[in-house]
Steps between C-alpha positions, in 0.01 A plus 500: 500500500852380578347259821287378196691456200835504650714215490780613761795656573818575265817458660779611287872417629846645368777288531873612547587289130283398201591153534218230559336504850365139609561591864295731495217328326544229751468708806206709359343209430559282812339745652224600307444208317255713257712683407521564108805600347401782220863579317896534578628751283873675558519507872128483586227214590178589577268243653137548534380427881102386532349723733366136673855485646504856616473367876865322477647837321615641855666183554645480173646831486695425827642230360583699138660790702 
């Protein structure tokens, strides 16, 4: 159902402050330009990541790490 209906991945990051985090959105999403930013609340954003880009995630979490 999910390989169906499913739109993607979530990926939720905590940051070390709750202030605003543009460097992240800009290296998310120079990377996976699909990307779609779903909320920044407190110290999270979580970013939803279409399973069409799941061939550049190892790549991408190389980078991240």
């Amino acid at each position: 159902m999910k390989n169906r209906y499913g739109v993607g991945y979530n990926l939720v990051i905590s940051k070390k402050t709750r202030d605003p985090g543009p460097q992240i959105d800009k290296f998310i999403t120079d990377r996976i330009q699909t990307a779609k930013k779903m909320q920044e609340v407190s110290s999270e954003i979580s970013y939803q990541l279409p399973k069409e880009e799941a061939d550049n995630f190892k790549k991408f979490f190389a980078e991240f790490d």
